[in-house]
C-alpha positions in Angstrom: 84.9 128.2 165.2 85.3 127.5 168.7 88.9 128.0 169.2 88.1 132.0 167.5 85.1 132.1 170.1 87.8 130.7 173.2 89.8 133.9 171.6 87.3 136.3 172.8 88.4 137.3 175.9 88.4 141.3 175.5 85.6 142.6 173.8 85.5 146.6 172.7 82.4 148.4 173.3 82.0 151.2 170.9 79.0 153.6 170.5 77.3 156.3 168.9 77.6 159.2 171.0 74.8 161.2 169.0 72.4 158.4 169.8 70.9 158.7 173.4 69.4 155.0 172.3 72.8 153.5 172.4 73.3 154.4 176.4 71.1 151.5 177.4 72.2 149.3 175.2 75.8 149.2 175.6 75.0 149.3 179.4 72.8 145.7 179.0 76.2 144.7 177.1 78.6 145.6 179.6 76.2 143.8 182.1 76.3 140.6 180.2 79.9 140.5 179.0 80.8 141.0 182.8 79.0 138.2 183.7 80.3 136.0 181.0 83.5 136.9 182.3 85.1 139.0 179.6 87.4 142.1 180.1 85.6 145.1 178.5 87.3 148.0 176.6 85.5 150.9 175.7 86.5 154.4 173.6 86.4 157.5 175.7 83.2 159.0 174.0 81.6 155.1 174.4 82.2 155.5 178.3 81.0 158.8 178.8 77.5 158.2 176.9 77.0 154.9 178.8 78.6 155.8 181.9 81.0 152.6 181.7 83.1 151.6 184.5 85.6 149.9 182.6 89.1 150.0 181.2 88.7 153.6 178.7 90.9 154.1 175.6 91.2 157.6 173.4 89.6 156.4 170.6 88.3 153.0 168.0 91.9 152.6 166.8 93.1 152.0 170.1 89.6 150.2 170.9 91.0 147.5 168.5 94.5 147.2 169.4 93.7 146.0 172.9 90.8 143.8 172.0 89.2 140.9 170.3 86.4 141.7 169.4 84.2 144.9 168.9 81.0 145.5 169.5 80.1 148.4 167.5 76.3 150.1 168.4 74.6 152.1 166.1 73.9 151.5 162.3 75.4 151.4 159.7 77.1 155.1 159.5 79.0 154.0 162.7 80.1 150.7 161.6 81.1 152.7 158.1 83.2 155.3 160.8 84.2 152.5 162.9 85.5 150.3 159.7 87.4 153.5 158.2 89.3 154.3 161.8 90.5 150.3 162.4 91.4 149.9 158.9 94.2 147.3 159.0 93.0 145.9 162.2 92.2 142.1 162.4 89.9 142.7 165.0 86.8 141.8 164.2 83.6 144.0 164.2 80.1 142.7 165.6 76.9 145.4 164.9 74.2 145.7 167.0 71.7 147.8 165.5 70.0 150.7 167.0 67.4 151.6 164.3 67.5 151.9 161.0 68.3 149.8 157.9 71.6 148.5 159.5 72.9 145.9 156.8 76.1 146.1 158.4 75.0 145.2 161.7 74.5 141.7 162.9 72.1 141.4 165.5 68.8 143.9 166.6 69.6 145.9 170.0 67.2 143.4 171.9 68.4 139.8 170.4 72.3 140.4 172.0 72.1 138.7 174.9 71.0 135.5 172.7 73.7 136.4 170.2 76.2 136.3 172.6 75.3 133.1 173.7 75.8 132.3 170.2 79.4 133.7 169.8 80.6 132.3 172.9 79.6 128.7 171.3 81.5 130.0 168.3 78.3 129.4 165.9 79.7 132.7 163.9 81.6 133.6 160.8 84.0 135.7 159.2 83.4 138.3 156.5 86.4 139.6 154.9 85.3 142.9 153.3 87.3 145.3 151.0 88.0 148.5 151.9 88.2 150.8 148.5 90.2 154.6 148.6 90.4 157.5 146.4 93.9 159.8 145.8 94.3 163.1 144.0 94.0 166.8 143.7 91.6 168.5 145.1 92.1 172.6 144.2 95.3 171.8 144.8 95.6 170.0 147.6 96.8 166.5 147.8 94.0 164.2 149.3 93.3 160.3 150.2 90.5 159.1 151.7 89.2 155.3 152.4 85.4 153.5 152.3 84.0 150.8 153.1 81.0 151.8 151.1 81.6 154.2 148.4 83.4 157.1 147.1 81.2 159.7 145.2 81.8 162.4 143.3 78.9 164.7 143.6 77.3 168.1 142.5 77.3 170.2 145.9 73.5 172.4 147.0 73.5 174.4 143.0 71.1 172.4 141.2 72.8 172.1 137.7 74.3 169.4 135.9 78.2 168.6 136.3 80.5 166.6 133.3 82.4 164.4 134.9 85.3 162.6 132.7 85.5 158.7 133.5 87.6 155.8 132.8 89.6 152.3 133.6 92.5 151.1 133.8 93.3 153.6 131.4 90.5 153.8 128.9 88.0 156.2 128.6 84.4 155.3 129.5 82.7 158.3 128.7 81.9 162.1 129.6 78.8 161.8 132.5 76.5 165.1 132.8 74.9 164.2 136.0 74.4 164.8 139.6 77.1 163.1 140.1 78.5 159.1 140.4 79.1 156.4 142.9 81.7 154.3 143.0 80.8 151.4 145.4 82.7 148.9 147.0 80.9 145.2 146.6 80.0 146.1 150.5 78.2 149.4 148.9 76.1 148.2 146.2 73.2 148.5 149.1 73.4 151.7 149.7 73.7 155.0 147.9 74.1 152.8 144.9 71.0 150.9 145.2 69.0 154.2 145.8 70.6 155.5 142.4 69.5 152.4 140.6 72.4 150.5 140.6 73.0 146.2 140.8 72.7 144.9 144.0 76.0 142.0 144.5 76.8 140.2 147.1 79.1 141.8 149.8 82.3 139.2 149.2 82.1 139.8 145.4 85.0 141.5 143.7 83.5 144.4 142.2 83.4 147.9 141.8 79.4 149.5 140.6 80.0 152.4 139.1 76.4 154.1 139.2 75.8 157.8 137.5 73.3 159.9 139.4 70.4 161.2 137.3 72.3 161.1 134.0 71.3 163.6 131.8 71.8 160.4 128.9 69.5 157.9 129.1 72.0 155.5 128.3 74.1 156.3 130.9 73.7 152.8 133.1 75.1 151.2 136.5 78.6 149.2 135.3 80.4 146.6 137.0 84.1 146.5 137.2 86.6 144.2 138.3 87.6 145.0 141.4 91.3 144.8 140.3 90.2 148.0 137.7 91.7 151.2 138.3 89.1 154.1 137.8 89.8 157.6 137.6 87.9 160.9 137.5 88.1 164.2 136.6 85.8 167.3 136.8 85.6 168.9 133.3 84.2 172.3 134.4 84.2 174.6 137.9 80.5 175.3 137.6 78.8 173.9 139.3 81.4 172.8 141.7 81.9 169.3 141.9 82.8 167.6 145.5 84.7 164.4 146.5 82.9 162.3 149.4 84.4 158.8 150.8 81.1 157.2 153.0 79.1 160.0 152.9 81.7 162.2 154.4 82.7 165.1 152.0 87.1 165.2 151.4 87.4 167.8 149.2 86.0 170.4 146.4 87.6 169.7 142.7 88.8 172.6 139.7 88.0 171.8 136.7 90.7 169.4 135.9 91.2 168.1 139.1 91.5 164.3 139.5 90.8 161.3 141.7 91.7 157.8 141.4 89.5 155.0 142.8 90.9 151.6 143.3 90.8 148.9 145.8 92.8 149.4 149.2 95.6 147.1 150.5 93.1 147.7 153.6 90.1 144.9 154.8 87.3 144.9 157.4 86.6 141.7 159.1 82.6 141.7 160.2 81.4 138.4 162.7 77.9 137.0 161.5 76.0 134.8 163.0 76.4 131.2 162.2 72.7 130.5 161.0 72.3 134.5 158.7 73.2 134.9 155.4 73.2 138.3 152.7 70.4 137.2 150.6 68.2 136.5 154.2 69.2 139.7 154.9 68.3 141.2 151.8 64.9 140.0 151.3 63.6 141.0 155.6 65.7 144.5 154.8 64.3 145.7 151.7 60.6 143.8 152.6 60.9 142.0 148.9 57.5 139.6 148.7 56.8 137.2 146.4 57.6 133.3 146.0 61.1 131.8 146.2 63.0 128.8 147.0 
């Protein structure tokens, strides 16, 4: 652990430029990485929110290629954004949350300066998280897209059922009518699939969830696949159009018969945690579950 934290030398500041919030906060973390004598890096759109004085890169892939560590401020749509941009990197990434849910992150805005302290005595860890992408046709149109969270194939602002043909490694699953379905990473399973009803596993499982969205069946339940499966998906009918989204972001629209495969990508993230936090911690202060346990 401490020869990693010794490693630490050139730290990335990276921010969301849509937040105002994060213009304070990055500033306290320049402050304090100055004074701990570290070399700060920052994206272009990082330095002009926060005003940086510092050495200013284009953009979070070149963020990583110069550094040791990021510090990524937001929540978890810019750590999804960040992740996506750096994959391949081995440069770690360290969330500080600015609002919100932020599972990703791992550490609250106004707890950094003790988390610091923290990495610089190397009480961290490493999270190796997979990366999952989808490939096809999309009216046409050759597309690819990666996610640390989820691809989903979704019925657009028409509110009408879609069919959705599914299977696995080369075996049909079924014909879905729904609003659409999730295919989470084991990273994902806390987010759009969790609002959809599906399991909730631990990030470093190897998984897929495959989660329908109001199936019109009511057998139609959350599945979990290896994440070695291969899943495809193709949209049986043009109407109601059907769209193809990797983290939230939409890639294309699909024709009936248009097809996507979903597997896992070659691609992982590394996140830092703090040496004393754990998933299931996490989970319980996140989601405010009460009760009695161990």
């Amino acid at each position: 652990m401490k020869k990693n934290a010794d490693q630490f030398q050139r730290i990335g500041l990276i921010g969301n430029a849509d937040k105002s919030a994060c213009a304070a906060s990055v500033r306290a973390a320049a402050r304090l990485l100055q004074r701990a004598g570290r070399k700060i890096i920052s994206d272009a759109a990082t330095a002009k929110l926060a005003r940086l004085k510092c050495e200013i890169v284009s953009d979070a892939t070149a963020v990583a290629k110069a550094t040791d560590l990021i510090l990524v401020f937001g929540g978890d749509g810019t750590m999804l954004r960040t992740a996506r941009q750096i994959a391949g990197s081995r440069t770690p990434l360290f969330g500080v949350n600015i609002g919100g849910l932020g599972f990703l992150t791992a550490v609250a805005a106004d707890k950094l300066a003790e988390a610091l302290q923290s990495v610089w005595r190397g009480e961290i860890q490493f999270e190796s998280r997979a990366l999952i992408e989808a490939h096809g046709i999309c009216q046409g149109q050759k597309v690819h897209a990666i996610a640390l969270n989820d691809i989903v194939v979704s019925r657009g602002a028409v509110s009408r059922l879609i069919s959705l043909d599914v299977g696995v490694d080369g075996e049909p699953i079924t014909r879905y009518r729904c609003d659409g379905l999730i295919v989470s990473s084991p990273t994902g399973s806390t987010a759009y699939s969790l609002a959809a009803g599906g399991a909730i596993v631990l990030p470093t499982a190897d998984v897929f969830v495959l989660t329908p969205i109001c199936p019109h069946a009511l057998s139609n339940r959350s599945i979990i696949l290896p994440l070695s499966s291969t899943i495809r998906v193709k949209a049986s009918h043009t109407v109601p159009a059907a769209f193809l989204n990797a983290d939230g972001q939409i890639i294309g629209e699909l024709d009936a018969g248009d097809e996507v495969t979903i597997r896992r990508s070659r691609h992982i993230v590394r996140l830092v945690r703090l040496a004393d936090s754990s998933f299931l911690e996490a989970m319980r202060r996140k989601l405010h579950w009460r009760g009695t346990y161990l």
